[in-house]
C-alpha positions as CSV (number, residue, x, y, z in Angstrom):
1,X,116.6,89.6,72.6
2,X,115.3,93.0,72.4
3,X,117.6,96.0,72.8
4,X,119.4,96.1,76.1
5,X,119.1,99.3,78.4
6,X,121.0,98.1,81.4
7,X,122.9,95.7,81.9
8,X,125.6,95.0,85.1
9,X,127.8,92.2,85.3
10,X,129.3,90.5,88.7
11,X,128.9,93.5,90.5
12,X,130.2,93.8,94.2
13,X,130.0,96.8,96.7
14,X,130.9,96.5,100.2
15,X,131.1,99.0,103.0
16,X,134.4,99.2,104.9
17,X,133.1,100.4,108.6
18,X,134.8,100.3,112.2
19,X,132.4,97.5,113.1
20,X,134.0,95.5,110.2
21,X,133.1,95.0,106.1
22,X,129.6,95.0,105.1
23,X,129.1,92.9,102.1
24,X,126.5,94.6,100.9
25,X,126.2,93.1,96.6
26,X,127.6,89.9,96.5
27,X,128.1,89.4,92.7
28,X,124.8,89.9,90.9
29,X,123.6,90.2,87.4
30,X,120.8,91.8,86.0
31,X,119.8,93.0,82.4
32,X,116.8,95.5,81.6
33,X,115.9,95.5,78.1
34,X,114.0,98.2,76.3
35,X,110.2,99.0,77.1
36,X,110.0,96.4,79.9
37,X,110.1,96.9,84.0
38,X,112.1,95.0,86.5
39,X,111.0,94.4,90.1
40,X,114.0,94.1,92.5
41,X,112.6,92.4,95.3
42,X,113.7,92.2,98.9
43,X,113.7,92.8,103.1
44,X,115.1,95.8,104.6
45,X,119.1,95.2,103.9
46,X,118.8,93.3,101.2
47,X,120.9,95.3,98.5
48,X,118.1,97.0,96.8
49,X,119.1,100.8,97.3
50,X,122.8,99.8,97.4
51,X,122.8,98.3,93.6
52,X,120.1,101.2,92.7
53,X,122.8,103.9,93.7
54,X,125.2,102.5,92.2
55,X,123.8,103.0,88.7
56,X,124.2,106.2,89.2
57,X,127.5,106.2,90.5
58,X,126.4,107.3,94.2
59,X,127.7,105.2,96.8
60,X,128.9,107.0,99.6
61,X,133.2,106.4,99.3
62,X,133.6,106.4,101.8
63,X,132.4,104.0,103.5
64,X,131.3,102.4,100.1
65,X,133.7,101.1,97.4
66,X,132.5,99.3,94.1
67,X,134.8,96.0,94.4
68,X,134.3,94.8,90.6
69,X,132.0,94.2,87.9
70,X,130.6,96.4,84.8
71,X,127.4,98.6,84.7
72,X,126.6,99.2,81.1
73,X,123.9,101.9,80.7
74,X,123.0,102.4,76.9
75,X,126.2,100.8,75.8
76,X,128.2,103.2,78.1
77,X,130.5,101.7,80.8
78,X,129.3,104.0,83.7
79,X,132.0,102.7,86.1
80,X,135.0,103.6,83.7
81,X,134.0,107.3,82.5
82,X,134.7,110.4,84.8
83,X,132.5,111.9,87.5
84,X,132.3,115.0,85.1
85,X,131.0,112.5,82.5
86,X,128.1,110.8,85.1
87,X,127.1,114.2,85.7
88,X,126.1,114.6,82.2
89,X,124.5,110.9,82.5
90,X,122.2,111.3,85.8
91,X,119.2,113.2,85.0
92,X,119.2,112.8,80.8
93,X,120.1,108.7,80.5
94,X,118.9,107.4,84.0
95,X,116.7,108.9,86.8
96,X,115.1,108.4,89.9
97,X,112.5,108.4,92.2
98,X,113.3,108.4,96.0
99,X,110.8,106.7,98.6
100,X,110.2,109.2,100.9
101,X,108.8,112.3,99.2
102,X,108.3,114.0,102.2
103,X,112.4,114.9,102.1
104,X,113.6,114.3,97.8
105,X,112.3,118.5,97.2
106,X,114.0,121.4,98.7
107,X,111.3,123.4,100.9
108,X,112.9,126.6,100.3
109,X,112.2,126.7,96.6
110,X,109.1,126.3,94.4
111,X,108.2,123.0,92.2
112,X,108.1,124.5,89.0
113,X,112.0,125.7,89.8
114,X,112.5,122.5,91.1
115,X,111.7,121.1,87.7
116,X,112.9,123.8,85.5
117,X,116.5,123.5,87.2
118,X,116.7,119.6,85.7
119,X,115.5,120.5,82.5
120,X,118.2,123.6,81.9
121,X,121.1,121.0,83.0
122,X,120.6,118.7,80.5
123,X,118.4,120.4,77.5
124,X,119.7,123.3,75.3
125,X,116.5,125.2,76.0
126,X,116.6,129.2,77.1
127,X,114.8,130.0,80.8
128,X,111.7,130.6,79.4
129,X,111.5,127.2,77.8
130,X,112.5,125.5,80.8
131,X,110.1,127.0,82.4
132,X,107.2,126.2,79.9
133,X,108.3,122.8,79.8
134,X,108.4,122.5,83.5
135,X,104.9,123.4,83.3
136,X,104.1,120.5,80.5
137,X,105.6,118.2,83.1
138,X,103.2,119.3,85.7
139,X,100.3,119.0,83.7
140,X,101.6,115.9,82.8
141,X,101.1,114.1,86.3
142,X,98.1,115.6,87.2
143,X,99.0,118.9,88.8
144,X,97.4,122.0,87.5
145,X,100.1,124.3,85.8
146,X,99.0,127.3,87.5
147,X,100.5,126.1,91.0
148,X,104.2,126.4,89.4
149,X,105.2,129.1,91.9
150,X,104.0,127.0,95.2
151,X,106.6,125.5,97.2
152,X,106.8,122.1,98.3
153,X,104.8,122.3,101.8
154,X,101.6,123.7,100.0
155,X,101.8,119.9,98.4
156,X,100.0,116.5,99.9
157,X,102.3,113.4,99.9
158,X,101.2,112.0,96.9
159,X,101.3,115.2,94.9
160,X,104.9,115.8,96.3
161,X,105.7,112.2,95.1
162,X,104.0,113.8,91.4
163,X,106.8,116.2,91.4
164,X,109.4,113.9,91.9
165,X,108.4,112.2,89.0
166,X,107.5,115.3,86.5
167,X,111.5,116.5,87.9
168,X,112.3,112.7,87.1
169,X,111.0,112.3,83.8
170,X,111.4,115.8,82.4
171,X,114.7,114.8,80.4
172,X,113.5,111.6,78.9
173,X,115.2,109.1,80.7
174,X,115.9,105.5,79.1
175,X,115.9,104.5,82.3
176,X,113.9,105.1,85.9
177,X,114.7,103.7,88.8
178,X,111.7,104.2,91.3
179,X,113.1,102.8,94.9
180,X,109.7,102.2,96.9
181,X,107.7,105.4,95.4
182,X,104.4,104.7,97.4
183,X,105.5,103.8,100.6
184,X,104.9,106.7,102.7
185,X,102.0,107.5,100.5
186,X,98.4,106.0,101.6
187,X,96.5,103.0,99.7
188,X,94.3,105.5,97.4
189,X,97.2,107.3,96.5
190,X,99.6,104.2,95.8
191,X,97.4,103.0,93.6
192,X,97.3,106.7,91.5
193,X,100.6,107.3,91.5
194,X,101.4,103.4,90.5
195,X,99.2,104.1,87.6
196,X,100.6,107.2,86.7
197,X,104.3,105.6,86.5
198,X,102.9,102.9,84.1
199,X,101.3,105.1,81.5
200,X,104.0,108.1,81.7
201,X,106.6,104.9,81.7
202,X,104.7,103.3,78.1
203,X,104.1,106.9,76.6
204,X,107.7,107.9,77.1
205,X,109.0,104.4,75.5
206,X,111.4,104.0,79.4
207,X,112.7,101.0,80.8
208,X,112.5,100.9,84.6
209,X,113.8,99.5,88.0
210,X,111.3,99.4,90.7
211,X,112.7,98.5,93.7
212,X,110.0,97.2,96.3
213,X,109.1,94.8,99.1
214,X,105.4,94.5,98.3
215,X,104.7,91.9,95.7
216,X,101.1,93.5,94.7
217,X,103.0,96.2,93.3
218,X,105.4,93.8,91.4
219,X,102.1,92.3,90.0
220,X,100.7,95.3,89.2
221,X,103.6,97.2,87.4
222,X,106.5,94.8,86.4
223,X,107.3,93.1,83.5
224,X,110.4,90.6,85.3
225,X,110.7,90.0,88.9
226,X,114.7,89.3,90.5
227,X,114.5,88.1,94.0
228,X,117.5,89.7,96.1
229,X,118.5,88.4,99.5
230,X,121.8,89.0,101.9
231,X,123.3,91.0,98.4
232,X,122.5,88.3,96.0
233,X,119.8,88.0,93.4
234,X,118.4,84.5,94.0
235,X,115.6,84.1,91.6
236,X,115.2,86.1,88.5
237,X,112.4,85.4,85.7
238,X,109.3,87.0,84.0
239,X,106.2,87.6,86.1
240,X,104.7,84.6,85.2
241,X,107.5,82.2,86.3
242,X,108.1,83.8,89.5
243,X,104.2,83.8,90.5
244,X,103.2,80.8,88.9
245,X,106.4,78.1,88.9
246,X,108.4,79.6,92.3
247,X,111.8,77.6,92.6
248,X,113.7,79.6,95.8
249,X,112.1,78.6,98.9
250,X,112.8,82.4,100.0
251,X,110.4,83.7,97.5
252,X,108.2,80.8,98.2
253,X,108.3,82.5,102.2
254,X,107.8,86.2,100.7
255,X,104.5,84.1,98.8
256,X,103.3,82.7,101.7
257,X,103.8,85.9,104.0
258,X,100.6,87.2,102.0
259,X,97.0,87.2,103.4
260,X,94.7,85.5,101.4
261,X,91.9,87.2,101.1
262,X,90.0,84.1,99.6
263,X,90.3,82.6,103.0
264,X,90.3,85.0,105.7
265,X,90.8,82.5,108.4
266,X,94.0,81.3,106.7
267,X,97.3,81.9,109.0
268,X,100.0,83.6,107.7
269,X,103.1,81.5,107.1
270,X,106.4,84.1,108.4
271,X,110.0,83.2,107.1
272,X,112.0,82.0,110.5
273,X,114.7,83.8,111.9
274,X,116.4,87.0,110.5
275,X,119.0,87.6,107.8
276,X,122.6,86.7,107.6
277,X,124.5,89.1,109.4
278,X,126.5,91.0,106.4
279,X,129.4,91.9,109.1
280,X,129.5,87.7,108.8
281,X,128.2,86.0,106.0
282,X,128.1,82.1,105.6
283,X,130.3,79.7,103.3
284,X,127.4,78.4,101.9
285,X,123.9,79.5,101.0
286,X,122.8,82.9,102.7
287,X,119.5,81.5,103.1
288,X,120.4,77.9,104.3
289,X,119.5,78.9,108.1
290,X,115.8,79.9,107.7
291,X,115.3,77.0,105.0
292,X,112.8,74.1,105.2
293,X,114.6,72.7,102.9
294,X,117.7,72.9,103.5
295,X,120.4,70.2,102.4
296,X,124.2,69.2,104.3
297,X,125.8,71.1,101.2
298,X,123.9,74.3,101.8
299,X,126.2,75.0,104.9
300,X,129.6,75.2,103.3
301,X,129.3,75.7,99.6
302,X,127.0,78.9,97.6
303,X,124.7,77.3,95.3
304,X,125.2,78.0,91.6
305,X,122.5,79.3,88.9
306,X,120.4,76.9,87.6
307,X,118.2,77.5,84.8
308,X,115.2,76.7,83.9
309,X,113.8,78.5,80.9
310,X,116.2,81.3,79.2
311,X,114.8,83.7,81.5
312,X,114.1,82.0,84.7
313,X,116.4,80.5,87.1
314,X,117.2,80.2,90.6
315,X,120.1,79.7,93.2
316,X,119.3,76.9,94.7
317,X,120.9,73.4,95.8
318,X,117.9,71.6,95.8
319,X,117.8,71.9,92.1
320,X,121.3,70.3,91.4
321,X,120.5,67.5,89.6
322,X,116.9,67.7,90.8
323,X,115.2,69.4,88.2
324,X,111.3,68.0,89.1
325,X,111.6,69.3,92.6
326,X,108.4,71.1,93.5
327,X,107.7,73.6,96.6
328,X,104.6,73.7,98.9
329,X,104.1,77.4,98.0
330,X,100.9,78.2,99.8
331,X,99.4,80.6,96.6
332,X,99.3,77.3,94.6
């Protein structure tokens, strides 16, 4: 077991609304060990942004409200110390990268201040270092030092999304958590800016979160793959076991919802149906309604983990006592 960065413990969040409670994380754990990078893995409503947030202690409350569990960020218990505390904590232990770059800068103040600003909150550095090192940052990811003083509007998307991460990675984080970082950027730029978090991620020794629903990226950047669905992670392994030896049938459905572009005449094979409203969750398995596969228990008892490998397992009834059962996963 190599050191461990993050790790959270039966957490739960739910959102109290006047529609009713949203139960948004259902009791999921997950552990991030030094060096290596997690894909959390999902549809829209999944959990993924809600459990991301909530590392850093930034769930709305209201509506939100962190039921139970632990988050243990480099051996600290970030849901027991004091807001005053976090502060301290965001920016210098744990950062991140927001999807939409278009709206994470202010447009009223340059980059290099934007960049400058984190560095002076958490580093005992004067204004002129600050400044010098905000310009190291820039340099860093690609963006010519000399265009410190320009504001955020004078950017293209992906060098906007460049900035967030020079502001994100300026402190050293042990941790980054990048929630969807390319998607409003174009395929060219995806693919620079993916490259870009992988070598700043190995030459700063970081751990990182990367929250996505596109599974080339998870191939491309990630170390371990979890599989989250209606606020529960139901498949969880290295990248190897979750591309090559898929046991949840809803990750075999996000497999076979990919073109394959060794046979372009090959249809495309959606999941059925929608998600389980979180206003109204099942009993039983979340999933159990858009499964092939389902069984009788699947509608009134939640399936428990079963493991396959000290690193892989699923929840799954179909497993229980099943072991040798093998999906028709279409990438096969």
């Amino acid at each position: 077991m190599r050191n461990k960065v993050l790790e959270i413990k039966n957490l739960k969040i739910r959102y109290v609304t006047d529609d009713g409670i949203v139960e948004a994380v259902n009791g999921i754990d997950m552990l991030i060990e030094k060096g290596r990078t997690l894909g959390l893995v999902g549809e829209t409503g999944a959990g993924k942004t809600t459990t991301a947030m909530s590392i850093l202690r930034l769930i709305p409350d209201p509506p939100g409200e962190i039921i139970s569990g632990d988050i243990i960020l480099d051996n600290i218990k970030l849901l027991e110390i004091s807001e005053n505390e976090m502060e301290t904590i965001r920016g210098r232990l744990v950062s991140m990268i927001f999807q939409d770059p278009m709206t994470a800068l202010n447009p009223s103040i340059c980059v290099g201040e934007q960049i400058s600003e984190a560095i002076s909150i958490h580093q005992d550095v004067t204004k002129e270092g600050a400044k010098e090192k905000a310009r190291e940052m820039l340099e860093i990811v690609g963006i010519p030092g000399s265009r410190m003083e320009e504001y955020p509007h004078q950017f293209s998307g992906g060098m906007k999304q460049r900035v967030i991460i020079a502001i994100a990675l300026s402190c050293s984080p042990k941790l980054l958590i990048a929630d969807e970082p390319t998607t409003a950027l174009d395929v060219t730029i995806q693919a620079q800016v993916l490259e870009l978090m992988k070598e700043l991620k190995e030459k700063l020794e970081m751990s990182m979160l990367m929250i996505t629903h596109d599974l080339g990226v998870v191939a491309e950047v990630c170390d371990d793959v979890a599989i989250m669905y209606a606020g529960r992670i139901v498949e969880q392994g290295n990248l190897e076991e979750i591309f090559k030896y898929t046991k949840h049938p809803y990750t075999e459905g996000l497999f076979n919802s990919i073109p394959n572009i060794d046979d372009r005449k090959a249809e495309l094979i959606p999941i059925r149906g929608l998600m389980s409203d979180p206003y109204n969750l099942p009993d039983g398995c979340s999933f159990c309604d858009r499964c092939d596969y389902a069984l009788d228990i699947c509608q009134t008892e939640k399936p428990k983990k079963i493991y396959f490998s000290g690193t892989h397992f699923s929840e799954c009834h179909l497993y229980s006592g099943n072991s040798d059962f093998q999906l028709n996963c279409g990438k096969k």
